[in-house]
N, CA, C and O of each residue as an XYZ file, in Angstrom:
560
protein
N    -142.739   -109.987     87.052
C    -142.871   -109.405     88.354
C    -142.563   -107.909     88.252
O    -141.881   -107.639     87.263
N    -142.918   -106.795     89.082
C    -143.038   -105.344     89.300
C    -141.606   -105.460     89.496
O    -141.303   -106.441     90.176
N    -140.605   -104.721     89.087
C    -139.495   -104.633     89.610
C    -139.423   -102.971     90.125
O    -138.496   -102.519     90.797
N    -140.340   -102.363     89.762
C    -140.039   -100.538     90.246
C    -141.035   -100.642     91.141
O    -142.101   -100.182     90.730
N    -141.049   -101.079     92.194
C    -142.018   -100.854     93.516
C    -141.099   -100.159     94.627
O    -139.978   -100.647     94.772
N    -141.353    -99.394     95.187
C    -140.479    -98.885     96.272
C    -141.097    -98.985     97.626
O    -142.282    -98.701     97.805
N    -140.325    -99.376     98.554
C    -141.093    -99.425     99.926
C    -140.228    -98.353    100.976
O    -139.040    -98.242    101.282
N    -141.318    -97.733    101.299
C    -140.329    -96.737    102.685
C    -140.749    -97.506    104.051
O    -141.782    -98.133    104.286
N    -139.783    -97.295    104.761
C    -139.427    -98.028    106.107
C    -139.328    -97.193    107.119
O    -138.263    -96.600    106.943
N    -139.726    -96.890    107.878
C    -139.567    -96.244    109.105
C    -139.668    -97.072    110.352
O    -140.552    -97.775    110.840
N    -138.052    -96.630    110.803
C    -137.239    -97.414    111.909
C    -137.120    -96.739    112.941
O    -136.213    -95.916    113.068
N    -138.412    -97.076    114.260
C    -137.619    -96.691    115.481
C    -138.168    -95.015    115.457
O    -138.779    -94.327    114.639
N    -137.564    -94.782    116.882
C    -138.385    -93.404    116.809
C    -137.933    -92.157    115.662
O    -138.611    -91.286    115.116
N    -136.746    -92.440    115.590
C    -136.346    -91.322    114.693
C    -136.723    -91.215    113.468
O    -136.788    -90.120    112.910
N    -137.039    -92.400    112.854
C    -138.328    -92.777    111.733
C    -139.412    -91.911    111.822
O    -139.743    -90.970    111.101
N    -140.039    -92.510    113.088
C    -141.251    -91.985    113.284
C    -141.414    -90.291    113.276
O    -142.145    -89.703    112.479
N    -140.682    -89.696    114.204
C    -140.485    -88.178    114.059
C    -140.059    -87.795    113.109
O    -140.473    -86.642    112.987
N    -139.096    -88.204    111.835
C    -139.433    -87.847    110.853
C    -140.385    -87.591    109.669
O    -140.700    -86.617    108.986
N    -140.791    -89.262    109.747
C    -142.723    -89.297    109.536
C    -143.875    -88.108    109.804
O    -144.623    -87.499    109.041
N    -143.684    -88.073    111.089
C    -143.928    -87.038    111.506
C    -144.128    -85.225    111.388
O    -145.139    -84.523    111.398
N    -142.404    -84.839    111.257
C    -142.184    -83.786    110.204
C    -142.893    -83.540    108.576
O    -143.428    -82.642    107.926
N    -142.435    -85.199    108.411
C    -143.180    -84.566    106.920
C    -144.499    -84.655    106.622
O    -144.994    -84.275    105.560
N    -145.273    -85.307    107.828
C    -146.599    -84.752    107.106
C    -146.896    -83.419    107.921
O    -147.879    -82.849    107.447
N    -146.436    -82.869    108.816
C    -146.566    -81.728    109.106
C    -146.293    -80.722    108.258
O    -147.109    -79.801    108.254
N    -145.028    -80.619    107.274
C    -144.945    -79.794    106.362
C    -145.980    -80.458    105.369
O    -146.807    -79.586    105.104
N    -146.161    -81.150    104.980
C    -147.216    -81.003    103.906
C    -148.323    -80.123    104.322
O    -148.616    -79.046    103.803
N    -149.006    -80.799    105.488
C    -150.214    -79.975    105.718
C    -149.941    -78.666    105.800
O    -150.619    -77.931    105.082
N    -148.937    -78.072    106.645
C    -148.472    -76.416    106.553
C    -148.764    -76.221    104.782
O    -149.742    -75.699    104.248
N    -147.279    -76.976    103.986
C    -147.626    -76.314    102.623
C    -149.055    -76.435    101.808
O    -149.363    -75.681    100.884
N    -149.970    -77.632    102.362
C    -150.723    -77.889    101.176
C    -152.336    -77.294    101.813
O    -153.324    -77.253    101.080
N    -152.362    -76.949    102.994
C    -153.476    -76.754    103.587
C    -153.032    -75.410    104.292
O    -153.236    -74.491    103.497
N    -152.575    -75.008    105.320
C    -152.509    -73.879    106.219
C    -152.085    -73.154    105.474
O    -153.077    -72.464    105.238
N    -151.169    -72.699    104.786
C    -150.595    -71.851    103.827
C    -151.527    -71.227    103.088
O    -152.124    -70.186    103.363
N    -151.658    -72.151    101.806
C    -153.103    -72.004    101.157
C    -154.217    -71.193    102.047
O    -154.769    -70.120    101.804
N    -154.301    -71.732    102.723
C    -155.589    -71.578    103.834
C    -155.308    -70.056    104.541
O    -156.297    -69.352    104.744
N    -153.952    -69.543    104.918
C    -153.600    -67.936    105.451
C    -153.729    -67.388    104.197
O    -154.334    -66.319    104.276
N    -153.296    -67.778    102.654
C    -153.396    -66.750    102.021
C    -154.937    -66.210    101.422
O    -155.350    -65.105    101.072
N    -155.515    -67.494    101.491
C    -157.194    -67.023    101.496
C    -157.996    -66.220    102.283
O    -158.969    -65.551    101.935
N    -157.272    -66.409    103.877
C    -157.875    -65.804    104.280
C    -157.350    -64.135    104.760
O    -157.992    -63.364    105.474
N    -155.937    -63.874    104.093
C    -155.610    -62.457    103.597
C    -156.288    -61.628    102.467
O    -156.467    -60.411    102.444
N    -156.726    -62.837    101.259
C    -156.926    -62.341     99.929
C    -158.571    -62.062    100.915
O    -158.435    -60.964    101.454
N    -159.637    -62.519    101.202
C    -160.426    -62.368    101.999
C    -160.541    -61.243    102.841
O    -161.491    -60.490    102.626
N    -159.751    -60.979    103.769
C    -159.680    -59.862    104.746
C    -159.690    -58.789    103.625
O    -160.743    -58.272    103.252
N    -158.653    -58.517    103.177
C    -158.448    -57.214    102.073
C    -159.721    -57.280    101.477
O    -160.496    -56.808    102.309
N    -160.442    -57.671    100.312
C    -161.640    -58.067     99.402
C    -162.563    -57.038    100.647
O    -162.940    -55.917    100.308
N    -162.827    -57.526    101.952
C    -163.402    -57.237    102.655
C    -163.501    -55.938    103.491
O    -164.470    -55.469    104.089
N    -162.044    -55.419    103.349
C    -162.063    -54.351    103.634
C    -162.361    -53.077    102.821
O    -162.639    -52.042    103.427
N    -162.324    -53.099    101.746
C    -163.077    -52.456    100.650
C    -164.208    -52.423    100.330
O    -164.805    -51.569     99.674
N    -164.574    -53.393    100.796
C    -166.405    -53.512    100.576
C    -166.633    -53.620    101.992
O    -165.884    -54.295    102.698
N    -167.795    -52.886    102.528
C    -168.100    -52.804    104.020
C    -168.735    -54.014    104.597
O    -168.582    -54.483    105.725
N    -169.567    -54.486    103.500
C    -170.805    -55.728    103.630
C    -170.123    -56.820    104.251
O    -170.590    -57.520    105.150
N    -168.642    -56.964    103.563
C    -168.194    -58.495    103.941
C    -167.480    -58.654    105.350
O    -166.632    -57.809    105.635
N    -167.748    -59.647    106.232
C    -166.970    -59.978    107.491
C    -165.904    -60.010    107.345
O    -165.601    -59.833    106.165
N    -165.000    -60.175    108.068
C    -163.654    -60.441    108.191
C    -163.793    -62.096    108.511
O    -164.843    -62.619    108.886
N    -162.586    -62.777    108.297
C    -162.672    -64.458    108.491
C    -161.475    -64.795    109.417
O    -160.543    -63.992    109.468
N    -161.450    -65.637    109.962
C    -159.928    -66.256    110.744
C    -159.422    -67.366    109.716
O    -159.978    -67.744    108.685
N    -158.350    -67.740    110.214
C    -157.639    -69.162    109.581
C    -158.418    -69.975    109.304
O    -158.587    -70.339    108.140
N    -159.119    -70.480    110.378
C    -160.003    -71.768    109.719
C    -160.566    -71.576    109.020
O    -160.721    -72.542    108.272
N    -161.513    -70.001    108.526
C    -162.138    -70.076    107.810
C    -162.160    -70.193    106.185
O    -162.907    -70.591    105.291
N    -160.645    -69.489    106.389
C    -159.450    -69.138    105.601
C    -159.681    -70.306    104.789
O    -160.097    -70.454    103.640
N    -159.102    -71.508    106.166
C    -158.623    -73.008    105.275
C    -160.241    -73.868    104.558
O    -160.473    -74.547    103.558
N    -160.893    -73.459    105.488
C    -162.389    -73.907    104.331
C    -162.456    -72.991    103.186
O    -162.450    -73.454    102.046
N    -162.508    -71.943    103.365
C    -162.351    -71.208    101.704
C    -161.531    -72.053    100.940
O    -162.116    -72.652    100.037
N    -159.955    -72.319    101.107
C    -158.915    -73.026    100.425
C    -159.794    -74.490    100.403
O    -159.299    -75.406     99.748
N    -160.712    -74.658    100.901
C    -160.600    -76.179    100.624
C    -162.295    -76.555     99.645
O    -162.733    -77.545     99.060
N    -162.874    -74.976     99.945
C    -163.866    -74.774     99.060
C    -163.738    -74.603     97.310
O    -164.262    -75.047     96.288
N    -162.518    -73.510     97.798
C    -161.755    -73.413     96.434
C    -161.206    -74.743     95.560
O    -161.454    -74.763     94.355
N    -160.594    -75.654     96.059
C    -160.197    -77.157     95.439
C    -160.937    -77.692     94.951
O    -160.860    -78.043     93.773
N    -161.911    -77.927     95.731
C    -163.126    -78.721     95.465
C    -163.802    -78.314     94.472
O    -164.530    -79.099     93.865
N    -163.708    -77.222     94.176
C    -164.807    -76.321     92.691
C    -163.846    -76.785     91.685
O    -164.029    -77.599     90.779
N    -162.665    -76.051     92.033
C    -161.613    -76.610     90.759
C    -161.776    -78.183     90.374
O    -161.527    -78.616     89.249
N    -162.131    -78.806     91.227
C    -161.881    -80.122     90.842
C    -163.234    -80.835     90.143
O    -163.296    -81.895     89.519
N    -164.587    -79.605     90.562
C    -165.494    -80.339     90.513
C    -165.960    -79.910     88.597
O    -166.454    -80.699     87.792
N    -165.581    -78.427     88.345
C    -165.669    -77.754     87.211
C    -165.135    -77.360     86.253
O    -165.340    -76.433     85.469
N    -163.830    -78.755     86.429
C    -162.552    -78.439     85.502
C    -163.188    -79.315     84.041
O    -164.082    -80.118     84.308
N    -162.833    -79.219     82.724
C    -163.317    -80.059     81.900
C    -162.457    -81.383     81.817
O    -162.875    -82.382     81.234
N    -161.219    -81.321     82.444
C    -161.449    -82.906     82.330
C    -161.887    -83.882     83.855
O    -162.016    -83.356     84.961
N    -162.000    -84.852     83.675
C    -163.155    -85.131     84.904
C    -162.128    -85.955     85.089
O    -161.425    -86.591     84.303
N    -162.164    -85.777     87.041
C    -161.342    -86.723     87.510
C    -161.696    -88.122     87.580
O    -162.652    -88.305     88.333
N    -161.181    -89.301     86.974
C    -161.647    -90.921     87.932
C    -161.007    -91.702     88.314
O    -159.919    -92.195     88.016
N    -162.020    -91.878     89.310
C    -160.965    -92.807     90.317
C    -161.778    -94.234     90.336
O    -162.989    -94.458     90.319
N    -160.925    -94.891     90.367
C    -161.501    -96.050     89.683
C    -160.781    -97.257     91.480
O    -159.767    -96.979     92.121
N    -161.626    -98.316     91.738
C    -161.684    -98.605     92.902
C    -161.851   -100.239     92.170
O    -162.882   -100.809     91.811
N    -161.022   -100.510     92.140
C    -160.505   -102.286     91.863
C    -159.238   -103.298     93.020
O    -158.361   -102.999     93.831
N    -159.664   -104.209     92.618
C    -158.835   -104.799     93.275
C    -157.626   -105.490     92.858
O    -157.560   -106.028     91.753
N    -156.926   -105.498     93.465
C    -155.614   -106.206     92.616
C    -155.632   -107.660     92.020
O    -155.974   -108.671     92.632
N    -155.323   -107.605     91.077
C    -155.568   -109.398     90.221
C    -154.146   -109.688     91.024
O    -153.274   -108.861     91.293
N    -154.174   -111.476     91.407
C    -153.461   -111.867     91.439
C    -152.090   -112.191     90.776
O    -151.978   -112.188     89.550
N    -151.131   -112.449     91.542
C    -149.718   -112.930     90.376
C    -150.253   -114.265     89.476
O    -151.289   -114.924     89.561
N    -149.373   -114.339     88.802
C    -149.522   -115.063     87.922
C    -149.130   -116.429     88.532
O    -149.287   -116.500     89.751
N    -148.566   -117.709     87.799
C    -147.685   -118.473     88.513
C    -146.562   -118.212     87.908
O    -145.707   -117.940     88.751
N    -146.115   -118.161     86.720
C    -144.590   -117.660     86.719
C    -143.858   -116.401     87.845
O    -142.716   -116.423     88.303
N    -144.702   -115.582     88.032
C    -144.365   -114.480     89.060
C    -144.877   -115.617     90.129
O    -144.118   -116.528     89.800
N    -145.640   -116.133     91.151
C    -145.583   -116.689     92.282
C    -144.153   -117.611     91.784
O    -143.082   -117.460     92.372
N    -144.302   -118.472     90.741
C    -142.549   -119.309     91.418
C    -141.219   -118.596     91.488
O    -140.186   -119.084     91.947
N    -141.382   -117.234     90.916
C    -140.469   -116.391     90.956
C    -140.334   -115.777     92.635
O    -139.344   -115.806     93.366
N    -141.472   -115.325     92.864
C    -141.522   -114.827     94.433
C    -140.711   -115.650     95.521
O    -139.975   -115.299     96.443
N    -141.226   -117.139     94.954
C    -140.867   -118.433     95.869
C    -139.148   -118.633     95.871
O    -138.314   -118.676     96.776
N    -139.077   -118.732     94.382
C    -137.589   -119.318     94.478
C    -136.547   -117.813     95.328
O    -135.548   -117.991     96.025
N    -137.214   -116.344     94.962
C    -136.348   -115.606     95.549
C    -136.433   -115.589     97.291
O    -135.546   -115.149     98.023
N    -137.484   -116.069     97.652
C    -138.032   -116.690     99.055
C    -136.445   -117.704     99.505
O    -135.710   -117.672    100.492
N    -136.437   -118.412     98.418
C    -136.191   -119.735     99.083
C    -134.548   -119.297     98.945
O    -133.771   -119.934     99.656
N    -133.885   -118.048     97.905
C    -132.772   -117.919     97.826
C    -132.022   -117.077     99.105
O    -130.911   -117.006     99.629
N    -133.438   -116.465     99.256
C    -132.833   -115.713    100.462
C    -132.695   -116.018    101.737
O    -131.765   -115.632    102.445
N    -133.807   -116.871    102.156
C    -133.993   -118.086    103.514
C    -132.303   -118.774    103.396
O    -131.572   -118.742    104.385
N    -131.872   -119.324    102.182
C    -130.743   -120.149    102.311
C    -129.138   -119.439    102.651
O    -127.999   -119.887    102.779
N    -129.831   -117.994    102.712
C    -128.396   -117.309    102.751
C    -128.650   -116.327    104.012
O    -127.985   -115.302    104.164
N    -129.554   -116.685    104.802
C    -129.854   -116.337    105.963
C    -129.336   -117.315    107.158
O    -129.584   -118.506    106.970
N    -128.885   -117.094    107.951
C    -128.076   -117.739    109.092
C    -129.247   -117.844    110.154
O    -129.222   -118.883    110.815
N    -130.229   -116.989    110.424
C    -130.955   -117.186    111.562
C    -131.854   -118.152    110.563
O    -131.734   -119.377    110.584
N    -132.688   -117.518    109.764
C    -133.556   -119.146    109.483
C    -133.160   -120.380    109.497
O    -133.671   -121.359    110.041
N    -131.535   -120.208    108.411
C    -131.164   -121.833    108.830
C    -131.125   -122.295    109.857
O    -131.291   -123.514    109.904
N    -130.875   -121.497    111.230
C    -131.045   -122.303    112.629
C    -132.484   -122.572    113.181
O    -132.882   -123.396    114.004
N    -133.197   -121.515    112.390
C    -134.408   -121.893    113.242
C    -135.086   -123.405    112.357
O    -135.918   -124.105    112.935
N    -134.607   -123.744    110.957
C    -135.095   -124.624    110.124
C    -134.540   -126.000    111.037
O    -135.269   -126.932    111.378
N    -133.075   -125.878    111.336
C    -132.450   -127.166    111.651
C    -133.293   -127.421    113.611
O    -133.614   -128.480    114.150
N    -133.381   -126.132    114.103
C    -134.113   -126.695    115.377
C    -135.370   -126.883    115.088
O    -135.929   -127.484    116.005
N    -136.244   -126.568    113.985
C    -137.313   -127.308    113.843
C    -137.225   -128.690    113.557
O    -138.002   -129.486    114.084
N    -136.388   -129.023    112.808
C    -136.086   -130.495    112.196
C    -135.509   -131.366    113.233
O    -135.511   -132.555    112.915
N    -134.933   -131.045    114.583
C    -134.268   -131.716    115.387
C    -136.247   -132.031    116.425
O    -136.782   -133.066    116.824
N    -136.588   -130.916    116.458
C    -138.028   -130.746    117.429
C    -138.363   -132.137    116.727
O    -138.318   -133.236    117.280
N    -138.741   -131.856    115.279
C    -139.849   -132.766    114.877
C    -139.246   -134.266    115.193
O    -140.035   -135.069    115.690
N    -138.064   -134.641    114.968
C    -137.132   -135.989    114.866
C    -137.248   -136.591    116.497
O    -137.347   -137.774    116.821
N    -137.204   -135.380    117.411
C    -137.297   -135.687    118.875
C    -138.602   -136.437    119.128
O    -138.580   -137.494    119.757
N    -139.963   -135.818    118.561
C    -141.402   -135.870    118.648
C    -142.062   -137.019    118.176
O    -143.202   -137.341    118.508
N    -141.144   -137.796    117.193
C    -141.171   -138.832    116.349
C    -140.121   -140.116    116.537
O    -139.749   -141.002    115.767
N    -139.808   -139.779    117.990
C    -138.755   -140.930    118.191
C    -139.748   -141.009    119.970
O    -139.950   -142.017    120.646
N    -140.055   -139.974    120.185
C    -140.803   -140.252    121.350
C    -142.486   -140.796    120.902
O    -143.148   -141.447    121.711
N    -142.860   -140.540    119.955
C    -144.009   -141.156    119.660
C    -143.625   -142.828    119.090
O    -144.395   -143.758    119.332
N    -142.803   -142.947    118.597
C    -141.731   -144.172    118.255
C    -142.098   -145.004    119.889
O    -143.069   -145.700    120.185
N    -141.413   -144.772    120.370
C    -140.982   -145.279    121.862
C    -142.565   -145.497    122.785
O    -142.859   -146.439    123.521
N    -143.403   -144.275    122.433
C    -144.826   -144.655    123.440
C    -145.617   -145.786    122.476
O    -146.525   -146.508    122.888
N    -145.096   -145.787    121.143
C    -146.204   -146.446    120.475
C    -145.309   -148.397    120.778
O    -146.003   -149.338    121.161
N    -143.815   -148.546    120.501
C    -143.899   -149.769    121.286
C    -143.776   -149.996    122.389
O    -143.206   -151.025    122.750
N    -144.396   -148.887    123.467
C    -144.508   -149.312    125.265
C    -145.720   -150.090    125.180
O    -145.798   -151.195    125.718
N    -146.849   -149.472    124.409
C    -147.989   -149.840    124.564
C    -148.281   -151.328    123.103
O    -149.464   -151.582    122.877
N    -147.631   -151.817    122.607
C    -147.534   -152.744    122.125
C    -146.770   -153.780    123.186
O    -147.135   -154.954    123.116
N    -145.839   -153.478    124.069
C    -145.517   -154.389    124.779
C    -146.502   -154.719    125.891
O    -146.608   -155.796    126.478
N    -147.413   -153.272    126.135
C    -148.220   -153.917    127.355
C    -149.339   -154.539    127.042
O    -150.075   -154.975    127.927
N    -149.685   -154.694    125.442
C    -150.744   -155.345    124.872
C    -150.465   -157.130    124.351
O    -151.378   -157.772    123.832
């Protein structure tokens, strides 16, 4: 079984607004940033040469995102991304999954109650089907 898998959790709103924050700084660092200094290196370039427009931010951030895309498209080693699906566990890893299933259910206090009021439901359901099945043997 994977034992280095990590899961992040976000709890509740303060989760969420943190969530939040950080993809906001990413995009600031990995896009807008990028994206103002292109479109400074741009403005200047432009002001020296008469021919070229001046650009705003957005245009800025398509330059920056024009720029990536070349890098990525004309670098010599070639990116791949490869699009598979996950093979299943094995069964030694599924009885492993199970028994840690079943270790942790047993050291849980709410399942055990919800296990024992299932088991009382079913015993109730089966003493009343008990009881209709010899009403109707007596009325036969």
């Amino acid at each position: 079984m994977k034992k280095n898998i990590n899961v992040i959790q976000i709890r509740g709103i303060r989760g969420l607004i943190i969530a939040g924050m950080v993809v906001c700084c990413l995009c600031a660092g990995f896009v807008a940033f990028p994206g103002l200094v292109a479109m400074v290196v741009w403005n200047y370039i432009s002001s020296h040469i008469s021919q070229l427009p001046s650009i705003g931010i957005i245009q800025g951030i398509l330059l920056w995102g024009i720029i990536v895309a070349s890098y990525f498209v004309f670098r010599k080693e070639k990116l791949v991304v490869c699009m598979k699906s996950p093979q299943g566990l094995s069964e030694d890893e599924l009885k492993a999954v199970f028994a840690d299933i079943k270790k942790q259910s047993q050291d849980d206090k709410i399942i055990q109650a919800m296990i024992k009021a299932r088991e009382t439901e079913l015993k109730l359901n089966e003493t009343k089907e008990e009881n209709i099945s010899e009403q109707n043997v007596k009325k036969n």
